[in-house]
C-alpha positions as CSV (number, residue, x, y, z in Angstrom):
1,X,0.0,0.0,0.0
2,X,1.7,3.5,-0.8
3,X,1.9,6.2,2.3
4,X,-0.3,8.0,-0.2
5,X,-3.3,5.4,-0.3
6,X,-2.8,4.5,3.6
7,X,-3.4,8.7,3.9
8,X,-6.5,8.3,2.1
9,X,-7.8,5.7,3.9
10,X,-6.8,6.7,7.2
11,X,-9.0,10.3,6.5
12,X,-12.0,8.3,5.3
13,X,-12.0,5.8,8.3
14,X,-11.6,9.2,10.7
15,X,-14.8,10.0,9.0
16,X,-16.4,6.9,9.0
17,X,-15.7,6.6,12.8
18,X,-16.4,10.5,13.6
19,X,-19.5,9.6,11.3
20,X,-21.2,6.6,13.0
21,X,-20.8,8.3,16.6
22,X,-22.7,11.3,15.2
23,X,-25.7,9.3,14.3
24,X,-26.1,7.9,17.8
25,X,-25.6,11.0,19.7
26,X,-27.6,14.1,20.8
27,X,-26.2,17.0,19.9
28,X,-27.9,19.0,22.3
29,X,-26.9,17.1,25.1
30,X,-23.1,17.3,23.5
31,X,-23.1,21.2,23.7
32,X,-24.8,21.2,27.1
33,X,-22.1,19.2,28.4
34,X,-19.5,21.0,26.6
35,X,-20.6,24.4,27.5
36,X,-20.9,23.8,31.1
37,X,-16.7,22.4,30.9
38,X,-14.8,23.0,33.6
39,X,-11.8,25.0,32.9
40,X,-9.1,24.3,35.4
41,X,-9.2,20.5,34.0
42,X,-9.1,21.5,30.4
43,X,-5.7,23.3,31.7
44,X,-4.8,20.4,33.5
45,X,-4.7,17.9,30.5
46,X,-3.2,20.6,28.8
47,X,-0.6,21.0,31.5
48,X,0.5,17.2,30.5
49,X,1.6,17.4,27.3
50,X,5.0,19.4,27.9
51,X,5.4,16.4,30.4
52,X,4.6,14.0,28.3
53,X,6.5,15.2,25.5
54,X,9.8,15.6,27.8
55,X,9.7,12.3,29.1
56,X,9.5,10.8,25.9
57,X,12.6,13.0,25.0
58,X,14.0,11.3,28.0
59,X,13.7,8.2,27.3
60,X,14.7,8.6,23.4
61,X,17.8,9.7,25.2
62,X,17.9,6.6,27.4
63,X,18.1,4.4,24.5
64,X,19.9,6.1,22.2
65,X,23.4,6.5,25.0
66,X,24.8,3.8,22.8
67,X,24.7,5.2,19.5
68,X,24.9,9.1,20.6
69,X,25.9,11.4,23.8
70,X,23.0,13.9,24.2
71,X,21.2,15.7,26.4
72,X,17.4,15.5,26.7
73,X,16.7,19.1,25.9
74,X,18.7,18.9,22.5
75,X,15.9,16.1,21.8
76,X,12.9,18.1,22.8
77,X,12.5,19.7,19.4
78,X,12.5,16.3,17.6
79,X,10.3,14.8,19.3
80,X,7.8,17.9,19.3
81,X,7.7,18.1,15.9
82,X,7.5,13.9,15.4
83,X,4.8,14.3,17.5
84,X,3.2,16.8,14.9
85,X,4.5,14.7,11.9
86,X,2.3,11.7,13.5
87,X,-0.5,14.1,13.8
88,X,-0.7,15.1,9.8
89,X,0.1,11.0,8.4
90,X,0.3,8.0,10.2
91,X,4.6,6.8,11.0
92,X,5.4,10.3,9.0
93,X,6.7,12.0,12.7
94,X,9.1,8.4,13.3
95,X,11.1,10.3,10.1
96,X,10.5,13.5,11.3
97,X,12.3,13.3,14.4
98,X,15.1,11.2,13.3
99,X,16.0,13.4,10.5
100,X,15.7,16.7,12.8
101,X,17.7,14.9,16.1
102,X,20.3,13.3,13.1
103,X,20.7,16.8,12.3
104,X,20.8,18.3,15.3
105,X,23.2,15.7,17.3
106,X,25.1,14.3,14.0
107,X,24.0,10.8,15.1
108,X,23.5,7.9,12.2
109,X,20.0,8.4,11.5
110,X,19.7,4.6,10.4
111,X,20.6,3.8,13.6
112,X,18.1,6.7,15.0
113,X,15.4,4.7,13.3
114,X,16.6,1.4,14.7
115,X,16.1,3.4,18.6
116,X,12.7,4.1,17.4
117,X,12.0,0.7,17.1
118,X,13.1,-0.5,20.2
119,X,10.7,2.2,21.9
120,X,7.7,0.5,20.1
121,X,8.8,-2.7,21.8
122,X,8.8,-0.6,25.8
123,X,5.6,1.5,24.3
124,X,3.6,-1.9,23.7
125,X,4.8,-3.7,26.9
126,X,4.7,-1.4,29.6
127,X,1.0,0.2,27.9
128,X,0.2,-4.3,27.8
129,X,1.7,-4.0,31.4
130,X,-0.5,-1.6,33.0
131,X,-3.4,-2.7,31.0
132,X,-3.9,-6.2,32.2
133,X,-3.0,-5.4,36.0
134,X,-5.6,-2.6,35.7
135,X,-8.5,-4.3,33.8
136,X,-8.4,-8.2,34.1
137,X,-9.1,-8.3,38.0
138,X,-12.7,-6.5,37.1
139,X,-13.1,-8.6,34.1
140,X,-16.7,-8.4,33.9
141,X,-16.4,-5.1,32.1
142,X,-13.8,-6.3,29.5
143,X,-15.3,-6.2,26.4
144,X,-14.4,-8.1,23.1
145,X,-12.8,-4.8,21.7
146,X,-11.1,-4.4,24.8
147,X,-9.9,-7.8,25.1
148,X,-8.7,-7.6,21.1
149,X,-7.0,-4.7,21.7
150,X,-4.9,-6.5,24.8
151,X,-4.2,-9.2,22.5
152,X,-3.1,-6.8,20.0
153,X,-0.6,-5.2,22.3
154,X,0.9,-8.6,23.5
155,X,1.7,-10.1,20.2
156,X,3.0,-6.7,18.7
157,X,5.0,-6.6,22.0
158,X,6.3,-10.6,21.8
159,X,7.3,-10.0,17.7
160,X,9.4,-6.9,18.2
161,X,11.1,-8.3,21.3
162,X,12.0,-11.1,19.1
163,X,13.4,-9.6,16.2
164,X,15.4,-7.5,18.5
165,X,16.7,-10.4,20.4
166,X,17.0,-12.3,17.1
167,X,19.5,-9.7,15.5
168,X,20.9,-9.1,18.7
169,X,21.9,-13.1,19.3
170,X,22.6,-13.8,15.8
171,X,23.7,-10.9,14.1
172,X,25.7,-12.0,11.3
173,X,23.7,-15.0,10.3
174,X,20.7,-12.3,10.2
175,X,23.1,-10.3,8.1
176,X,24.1,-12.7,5.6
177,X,20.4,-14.0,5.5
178,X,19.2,-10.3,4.4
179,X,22.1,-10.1,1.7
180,X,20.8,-13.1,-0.3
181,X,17.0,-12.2,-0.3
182,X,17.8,-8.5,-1.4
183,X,20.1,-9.4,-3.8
184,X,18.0,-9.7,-6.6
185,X,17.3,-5.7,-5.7
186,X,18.9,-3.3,-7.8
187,X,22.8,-3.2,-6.5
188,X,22.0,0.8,-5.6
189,X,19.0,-0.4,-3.8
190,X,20.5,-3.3,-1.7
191,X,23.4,-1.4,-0.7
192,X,22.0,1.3,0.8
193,X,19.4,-1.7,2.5
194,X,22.3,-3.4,3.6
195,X,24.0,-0.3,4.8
196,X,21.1,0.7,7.0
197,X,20.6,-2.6,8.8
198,X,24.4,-2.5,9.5
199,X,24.5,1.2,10.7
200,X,21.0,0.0,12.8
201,X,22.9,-2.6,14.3
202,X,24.1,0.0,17.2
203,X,20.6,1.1,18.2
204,X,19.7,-2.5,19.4
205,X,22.5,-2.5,21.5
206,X,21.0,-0.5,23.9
207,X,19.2,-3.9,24.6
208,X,22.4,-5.1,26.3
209,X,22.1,-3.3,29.3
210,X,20.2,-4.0,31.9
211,X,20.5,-0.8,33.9
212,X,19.5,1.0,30.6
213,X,16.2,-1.3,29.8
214,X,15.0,-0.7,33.2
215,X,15.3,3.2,33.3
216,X,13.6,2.7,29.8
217,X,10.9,0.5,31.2
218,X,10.6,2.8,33.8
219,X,10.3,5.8,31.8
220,X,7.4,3.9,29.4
221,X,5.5,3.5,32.3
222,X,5.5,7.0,33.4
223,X,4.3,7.9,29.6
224,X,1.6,5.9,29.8
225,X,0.7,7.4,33.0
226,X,1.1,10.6,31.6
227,X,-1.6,10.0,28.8
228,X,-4.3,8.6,31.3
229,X,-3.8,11.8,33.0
230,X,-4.5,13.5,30.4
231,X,-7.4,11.2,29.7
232,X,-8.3,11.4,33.8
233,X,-8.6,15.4,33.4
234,X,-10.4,15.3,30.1
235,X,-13.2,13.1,31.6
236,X,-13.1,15.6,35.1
237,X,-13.4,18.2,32.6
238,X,-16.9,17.4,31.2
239,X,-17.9,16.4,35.1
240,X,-17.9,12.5,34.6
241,X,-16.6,9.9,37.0
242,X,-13.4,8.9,36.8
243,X,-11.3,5.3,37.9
244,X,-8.4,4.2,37.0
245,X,-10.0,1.1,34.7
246,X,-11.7,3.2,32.6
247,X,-9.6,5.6,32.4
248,X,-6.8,2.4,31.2
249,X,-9.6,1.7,28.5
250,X,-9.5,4.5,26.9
251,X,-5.8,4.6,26.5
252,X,-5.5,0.9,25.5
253,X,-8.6,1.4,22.4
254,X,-6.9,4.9,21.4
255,X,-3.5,3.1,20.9
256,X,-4.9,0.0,19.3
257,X,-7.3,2.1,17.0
258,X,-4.0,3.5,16.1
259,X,-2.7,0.4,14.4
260,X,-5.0,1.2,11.6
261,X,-4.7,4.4,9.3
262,X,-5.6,7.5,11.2
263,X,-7.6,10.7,9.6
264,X,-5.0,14.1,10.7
265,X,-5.3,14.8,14.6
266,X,-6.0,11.4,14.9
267,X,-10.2,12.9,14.5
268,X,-12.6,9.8,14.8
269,X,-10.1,7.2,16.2
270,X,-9.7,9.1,19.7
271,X,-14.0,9.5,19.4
272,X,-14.3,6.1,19.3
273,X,-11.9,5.0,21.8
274,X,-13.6,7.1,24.1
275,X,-16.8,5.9,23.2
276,X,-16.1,2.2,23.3
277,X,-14.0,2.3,26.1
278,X,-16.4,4.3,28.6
279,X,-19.7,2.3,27.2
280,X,-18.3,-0.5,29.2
281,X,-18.9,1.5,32.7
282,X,-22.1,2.9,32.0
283,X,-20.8,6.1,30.9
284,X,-22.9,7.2,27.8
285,X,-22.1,7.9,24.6
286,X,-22.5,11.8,24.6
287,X,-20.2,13.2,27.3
288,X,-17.6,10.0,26.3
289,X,-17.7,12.1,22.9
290,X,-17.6,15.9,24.4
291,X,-14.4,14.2,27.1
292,X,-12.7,12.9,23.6
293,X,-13.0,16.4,21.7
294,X,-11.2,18.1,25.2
295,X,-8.8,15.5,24.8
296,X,-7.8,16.2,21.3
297,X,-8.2,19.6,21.9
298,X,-5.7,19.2,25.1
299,X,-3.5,16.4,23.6
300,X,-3.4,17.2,19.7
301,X,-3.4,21.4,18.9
302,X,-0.4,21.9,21.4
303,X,1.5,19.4,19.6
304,X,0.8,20.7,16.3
305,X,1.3,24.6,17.2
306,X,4.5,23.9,18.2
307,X,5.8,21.1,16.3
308,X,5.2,22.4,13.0
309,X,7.2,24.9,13.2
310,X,9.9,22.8,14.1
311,X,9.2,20.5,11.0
312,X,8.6,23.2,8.4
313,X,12.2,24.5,9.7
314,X,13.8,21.4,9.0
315,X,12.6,21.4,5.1
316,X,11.0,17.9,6.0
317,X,7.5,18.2,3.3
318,X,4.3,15.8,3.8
319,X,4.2,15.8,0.5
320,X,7.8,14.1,-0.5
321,X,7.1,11.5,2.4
322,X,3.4,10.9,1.1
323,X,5.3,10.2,-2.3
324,X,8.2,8.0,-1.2
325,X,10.5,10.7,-1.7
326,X,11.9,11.0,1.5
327,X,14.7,9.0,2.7
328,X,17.0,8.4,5.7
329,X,20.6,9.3,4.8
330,X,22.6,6.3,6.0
331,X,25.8,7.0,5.4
């Protein structure tokens, strides 16, 4: 599927979801709720973003010590604006940031992208973590999405922590193994293929360490608390009961609806997390919808106000990426 395609359809599934939660709401009720939002939590999930953002700069940092001495400030605008790349196409921001940070730092870029990866693997654990130590003791309100969407995040989880481990325990093999299946690749294409697994090679590494997979975990974990913060405040914010399960719910469906292709600010995939996540606690459908629009008000605008600016800086276009035109320097 070309990036151009999986725009397309993540824009017309945004509508589809924003769509079919339209039909089953009031919309009266929606703007009564809404206008009678409570302010000082609208600036609280707002408040969490910065935080957010700077742990994940943190932890980027974390796992990048073996490929690159940095500070996590020098990372903060990277991140911003990968955030705000994420935002406008769906795996557009993992370029983003590595080409700004490769920039920035002068790390290897391929071996930026091969840190990025190892992040998925803590994103999907510790967010699979928290996720079945808050919601399977009250199983009764597990639904079938809820209990795909574990499942989701288990096996994604187990796959990349083997193909990490793999090329970490049998690197060479691995190696060789790529060479022959690319060779019948154009020579220009399979060098620079071969080049960039090579050069990604050190961003595994950080794998190795014990001390520096546990201040990763660690640092996951906090992210993940982070976002049902946000979540917590957005619910507070439109007056309705909050708990820690649903509150994991919501979190857990917004990352698994993510899986798919997204519509730009992530519109109708965070409705319909929200939705399906609080139906399960008898929270109905219309203030579920009014908490999800704080939320991407809180969670998504920040992001793209100041991340943009970062990207358009950095001569990185939507439109070369959307056309395969944009490509990690991995020399």
């Amino acid at each position: 599927m070309s990036r151009w395609s999986s725009a397309v359809i993540g824009i017309v599934l945004g509508l589809v979801f924003l769509g079919a939660a339209a039909l089953l709401l009031d919309w009266h009720e929606v703007w009564k709720v809404l206008s009678d939002a409570r302010w000082t939590w609208v600036l609280t999930a707002l408040a969490v973003v910065p935080a957010y953002i700077y742990v994940k700069a943190l932890r980027w940092r974390v796992l990048m010590t073996p490929v690159a001495a940095t500070t996590s400030r020098r990372l903060l605008p990277a991140v911003w604006a990968g955030n705000a790349g994420n935002y406008l196409a769906p795996h557009f921001g993992e370029l983003v940031r590595v080409m700004v940070a490769g920039e920035q730092i002068g790390a290897n870029r391929s071996a930026l992208l091969a840190t990025i990866g190892v992040e998925r693997f803590f994103d999907f654990t510790a967010l699979g973590i928290l996720a079945a130590v808050i919601l399977l003791p009250g199983g009764d309100a597990l639904s079938p999405a809820l209990a795909a969407a574990m499942g989701a995040m288990a096996v994604l989880a187990v796959v990349l922590l083997a193909v990490v481990m793999a090329f970490l325990a049998w690197p060479e093999p691995l190696l060789g193994l790529a060479t022959r299946v690319t060779q019948w690749l154009s020579p220009r294409v399979h060098k620079f293929l071969m080049r960039a697994l090579r050069n990604g090679m050190a961003g595994l590494s950080t794998m190795r360490k014990p001390a520096l997979v546990m201040s990763a975990g660690m640092l996951s974990l906090a992210q993940w608390v982070l976002i049902g913060v946000c979540v917590a405040a957005s619910m507070k914010a439109v007056a309705l009961p909050v708990w820690i399960a649903p509150v994991a719910a919501v979190v857990l469906l917004n990352v698994a609806g993510l899986v798919l292709p997204a519509a730009p600010g992530h519109v109708g995939t965070i409705q319909l997390a929200f939705i399906l996540g609080l139906q399960g606690f008898e929270i109905g459908r219309e203030p579920s919808f009014a908490a999800s629009l704080v939320f991407n008000a809180a969670m998504v605008v920040p992001v793209m106000l100041i991340g943009f600016p970062i990207l358009s800086r950095a001569g990185v276009q939507l439109g070369a990426y959307l056309a395969g035109r944009l490509r990690i320097d991995v020399t």
